[in-house]
N, C-alpha and C positions, 0 to 999 in steps of 0.2 A: 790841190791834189797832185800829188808827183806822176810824172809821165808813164811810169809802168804803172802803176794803176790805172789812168786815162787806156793805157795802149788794150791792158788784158779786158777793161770791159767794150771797146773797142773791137776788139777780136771775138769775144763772145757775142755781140751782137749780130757781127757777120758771120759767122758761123751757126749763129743757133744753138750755141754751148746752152744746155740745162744744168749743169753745174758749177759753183762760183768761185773761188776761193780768194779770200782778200783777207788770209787771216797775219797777224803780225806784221801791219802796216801803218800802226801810227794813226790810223785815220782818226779825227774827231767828230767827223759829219758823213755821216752816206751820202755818195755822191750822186746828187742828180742826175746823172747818166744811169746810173745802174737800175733808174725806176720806169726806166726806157726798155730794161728787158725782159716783155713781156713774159719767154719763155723759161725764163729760169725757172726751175723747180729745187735747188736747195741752193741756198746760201750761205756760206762761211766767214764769220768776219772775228777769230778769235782771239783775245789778247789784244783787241786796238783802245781808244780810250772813247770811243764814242760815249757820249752824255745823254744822249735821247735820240731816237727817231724820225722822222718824219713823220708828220700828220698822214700823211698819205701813202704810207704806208702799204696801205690797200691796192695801192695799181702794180705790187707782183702779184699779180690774183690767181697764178701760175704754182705756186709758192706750195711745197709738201713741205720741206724743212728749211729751218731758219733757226743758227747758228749762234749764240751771242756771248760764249764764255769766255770771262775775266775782262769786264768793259768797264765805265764806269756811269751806265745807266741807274738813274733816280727816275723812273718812271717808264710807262709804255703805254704808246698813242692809243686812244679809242681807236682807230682805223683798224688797228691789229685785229681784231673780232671780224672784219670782212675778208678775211683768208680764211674762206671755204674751203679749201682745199688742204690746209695747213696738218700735216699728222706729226710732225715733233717742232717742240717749241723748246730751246734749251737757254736759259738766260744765266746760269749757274755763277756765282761769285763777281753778282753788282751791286750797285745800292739802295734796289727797290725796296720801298715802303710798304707799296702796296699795288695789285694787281686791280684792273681796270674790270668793271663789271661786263665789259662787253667778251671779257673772255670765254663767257660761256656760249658766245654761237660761235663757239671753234668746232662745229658738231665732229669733224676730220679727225681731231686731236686725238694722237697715241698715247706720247706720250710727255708732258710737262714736267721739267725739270727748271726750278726754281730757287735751288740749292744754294747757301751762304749769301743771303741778302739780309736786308730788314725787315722785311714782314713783320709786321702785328697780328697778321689777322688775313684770311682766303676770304672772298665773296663767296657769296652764298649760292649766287648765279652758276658755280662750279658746276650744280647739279645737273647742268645740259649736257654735260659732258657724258654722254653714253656711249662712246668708243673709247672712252680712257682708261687703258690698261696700265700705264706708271706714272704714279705721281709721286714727285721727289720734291720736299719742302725743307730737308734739313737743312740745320743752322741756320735757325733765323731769332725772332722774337715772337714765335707767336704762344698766345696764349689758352688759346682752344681751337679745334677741330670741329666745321661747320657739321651739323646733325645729317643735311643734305646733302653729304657722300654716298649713303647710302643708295641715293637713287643711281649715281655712276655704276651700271648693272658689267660692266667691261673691267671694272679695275681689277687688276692681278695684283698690283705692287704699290705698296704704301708705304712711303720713309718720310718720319718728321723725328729723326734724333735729332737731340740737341736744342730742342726747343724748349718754351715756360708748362709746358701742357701738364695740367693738371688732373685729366680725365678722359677717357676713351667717349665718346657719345656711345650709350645703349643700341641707338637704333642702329648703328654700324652692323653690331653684332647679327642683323638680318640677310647681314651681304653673305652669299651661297659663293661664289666665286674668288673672295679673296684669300690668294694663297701666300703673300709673304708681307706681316707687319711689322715694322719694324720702328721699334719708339725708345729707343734709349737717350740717357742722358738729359731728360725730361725731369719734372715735377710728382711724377706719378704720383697718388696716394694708395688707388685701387683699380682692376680693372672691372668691366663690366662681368657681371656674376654670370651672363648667358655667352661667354667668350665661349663655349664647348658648342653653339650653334654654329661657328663659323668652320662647316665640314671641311675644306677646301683648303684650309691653312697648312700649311708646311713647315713654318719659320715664324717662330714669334721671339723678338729680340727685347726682352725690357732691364736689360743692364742699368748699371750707374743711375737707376731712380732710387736713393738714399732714401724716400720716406715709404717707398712701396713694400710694408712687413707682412701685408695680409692681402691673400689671393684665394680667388674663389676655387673651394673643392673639385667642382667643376674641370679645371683645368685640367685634372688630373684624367679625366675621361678621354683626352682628346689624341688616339693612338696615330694619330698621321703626321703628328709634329713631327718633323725628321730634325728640327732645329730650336733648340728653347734654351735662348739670353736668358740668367736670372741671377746676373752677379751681382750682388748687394753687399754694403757694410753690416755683417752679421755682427758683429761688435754693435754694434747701437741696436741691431732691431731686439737682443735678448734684452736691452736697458729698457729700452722705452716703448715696446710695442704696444702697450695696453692702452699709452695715450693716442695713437695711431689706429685703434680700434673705435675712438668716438668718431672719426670721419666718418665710417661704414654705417656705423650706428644714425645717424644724421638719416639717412634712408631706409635702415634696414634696424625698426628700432624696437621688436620685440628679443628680447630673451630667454633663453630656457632655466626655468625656475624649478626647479622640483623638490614644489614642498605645495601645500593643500591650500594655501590661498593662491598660488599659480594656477594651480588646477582648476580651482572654481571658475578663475576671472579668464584664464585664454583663449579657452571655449568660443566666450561671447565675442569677444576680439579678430579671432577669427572668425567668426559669419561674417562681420563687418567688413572685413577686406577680402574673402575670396566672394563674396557674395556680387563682386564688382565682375569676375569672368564672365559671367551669365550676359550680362548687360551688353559688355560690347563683342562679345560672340555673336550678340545679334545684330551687331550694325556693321555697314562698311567705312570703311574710311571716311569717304563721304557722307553718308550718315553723320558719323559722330561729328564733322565739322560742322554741318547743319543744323547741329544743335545752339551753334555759338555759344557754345562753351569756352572759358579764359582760356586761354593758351598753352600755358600750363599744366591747364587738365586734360584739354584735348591731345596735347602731346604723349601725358601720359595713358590714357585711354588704349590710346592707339598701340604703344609698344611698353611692355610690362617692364618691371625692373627687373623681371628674371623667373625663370620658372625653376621649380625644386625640385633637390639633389635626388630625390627618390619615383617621384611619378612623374615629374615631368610639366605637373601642373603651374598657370602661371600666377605668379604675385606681382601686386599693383603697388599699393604703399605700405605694405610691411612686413617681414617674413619671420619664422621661428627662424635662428641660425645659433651654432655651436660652431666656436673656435677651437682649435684645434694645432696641435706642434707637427710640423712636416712628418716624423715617423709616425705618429700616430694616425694622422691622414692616410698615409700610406699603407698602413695596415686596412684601415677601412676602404679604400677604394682598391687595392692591390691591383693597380696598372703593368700590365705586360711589359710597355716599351721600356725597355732600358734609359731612355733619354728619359722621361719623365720622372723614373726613378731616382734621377740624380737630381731630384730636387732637396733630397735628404740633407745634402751641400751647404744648401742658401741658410737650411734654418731658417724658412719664412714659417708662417703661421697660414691657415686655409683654415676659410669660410665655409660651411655647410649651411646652407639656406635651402628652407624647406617650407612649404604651404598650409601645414597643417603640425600640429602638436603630435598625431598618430607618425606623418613621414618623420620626426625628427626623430621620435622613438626606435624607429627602424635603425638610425644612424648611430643609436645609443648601443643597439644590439647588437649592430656590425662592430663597434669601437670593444662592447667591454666581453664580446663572446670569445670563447678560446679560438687559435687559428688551428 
């Protein structure tokens, strides 16, 4: 450890300095000395090549922020999780893999910035996180987004551009508070059909997802966007969107037929899947878990694939839906905002997903009635 380092944590110790700054100094190891002060409450150590931590970590227990961008850490101690006190955690362009499960009794944590690492994959532990208002995971490699964000009742801000993600979790869509998503440069295929429940959103950015051709009608409701990403290669989505519509289809896998054997058969089809609202309208969460039901079902019990374009009611595993070209969406829903309007641009295609064969008629009359 060179002498001005020795000397500044030196000096903070006699003085009782609360904040640290040791940033661009080469360090490779945090110095033993500086686990000596107690009083610190933010730590600066930016641009050094540290490789890891300390186990013990835990004795600045003093500790609101802590500093670590541009290092070259491959990991971070279990200890970190006993900084109670800890409200921003910024590790932004190292080489982590993967985040320790204890991060989730950071109860403190604002805001977690994880930005340009390895990641595969967020624990699931994240869920404790009920103060976390920004979570920033872009560029990394991960390849889905845990379901168990949704309980972070705090989050304002969510950025994972630049990752493998394939898919928004549904149950997200129950978060009331989050106002800024941002997912470009991602995998997308679709997003989740009840994205018009997240009142609260401002900024939805889903640029540079090359297979994302089909977006729910829905979207088109949601007048408080002040900000809506949706630059896509419209060259490919006129080529090939239809093969891009069996993704959707995968979930959402009835069609509107209209001709007299449709007629007979969709009826009965639907009893069969809205007949499921009834059921878990009477249970609680808990309930339906005490059924020990697979996993699978009790998940989806719990949060619908989407409720329809017309009443609002929800569907479970299958919905009537009619695709649709951006201007003729737009006739049918005729959104106010200006910003939404300019989806006319992408040339994407939008989903109308409906509960019943009667709502999708509705949706027929709105598309083929004079304006």
């Amino acid at each position: 450890m060179c002498a001005t380092v020795y000397d500044e944590i030196q000096e903070a110790a006699s003085q009782g300095h609360t904040n640290v700054y040791l940033n661009y100094r080469k360090l490779s190891e945090l110095p033993r000395e500086l686990l000596e002060l107690f009083t610190i409450q933010r730590l600066y150590l930016k641009r050094n090549v540290l490789k890891k931590l300390p186990a013990d970590i835990w004795r600045l227990a003093s500790l609101v922020e802590l500093y670590l961008h541009s290092n070259s850490l491959h990991e971070l101690p279990d200890g970190i999780g006993k900084l109670q006190f800890l409200e921003k955690l910024n590790v932004d362009n190292n080489h982590l893999k993967k985040l320790p499960a204890t991060i989730g009794n950071l109860h403190s944590l604002v805001s977690l910035n994880v930005a340009n690492n390895d990641l595969v994959h967020l624990p699931k532990e994240i869920e404790n996180l009920n103060n976390l208002r920004n979570l920033n995971v872009m560029n990394n490699k991960i390849g889905s987004l845990p379901w168990q964000l949704c309980y972070c009742q705090s989050l304002k801000i969510l950025s994972f551009d630049g990752n493998l993600i394939q898919k928004i979790p549904r149950q997200l869509m129950q978060h009331l508070g989050l106002v800024e998503l941002s997912a470009s440069g991602n995998k997308l295929r679709s997003i989740p059909h009840d994205v018009n429940k997240l009142v609260s959103l401002e900024s939805l950015i889903l640029d540079h997802n090359l297979e994302l051709h089909l977006l729910p009608a829905t979207l088109l409701k949601m007048e408080s966007l002040s900000i809506l990403g949706l630059s896509i290669n419209s060259g490919e989505i006129l080529q090939h969107h239809e093969e891009d519509f069996s993704a959707l289809q995968q979930v959402l896998s009835l069609r509107y037929l209209p001709d007299r054997a449709a007629n007979s058969v969709l009826p009965l089809i639907e009893v069969c899947f809205r007949a499921v609202y009834p059921f878990v309208k009477s249970f609680s969460y808990q309930r339906v878990s005490s059924l020990r039901l697979p996993n699978h079902v009790t998940e989806l019990l719990t949060t619908p694939t989407g409720h329809c374009f017309v009443c609002d009611m929800p569907y479970f595993t299958a919905a009537f839906h009619l695709n649709e070209s951006s201007d003729t969406a737009l006739r049918i829903v005729k959104p106010t905002s200006t910003n939404l309007r300019r989806v006319r641009e992408t040339r994407c295609f939008f989903c109308f997903c409906c509960c019943s064969k009667a709502c999708l008629d509705k949706v027929l009359w709105m598309r083929d009635s004079p304006d």
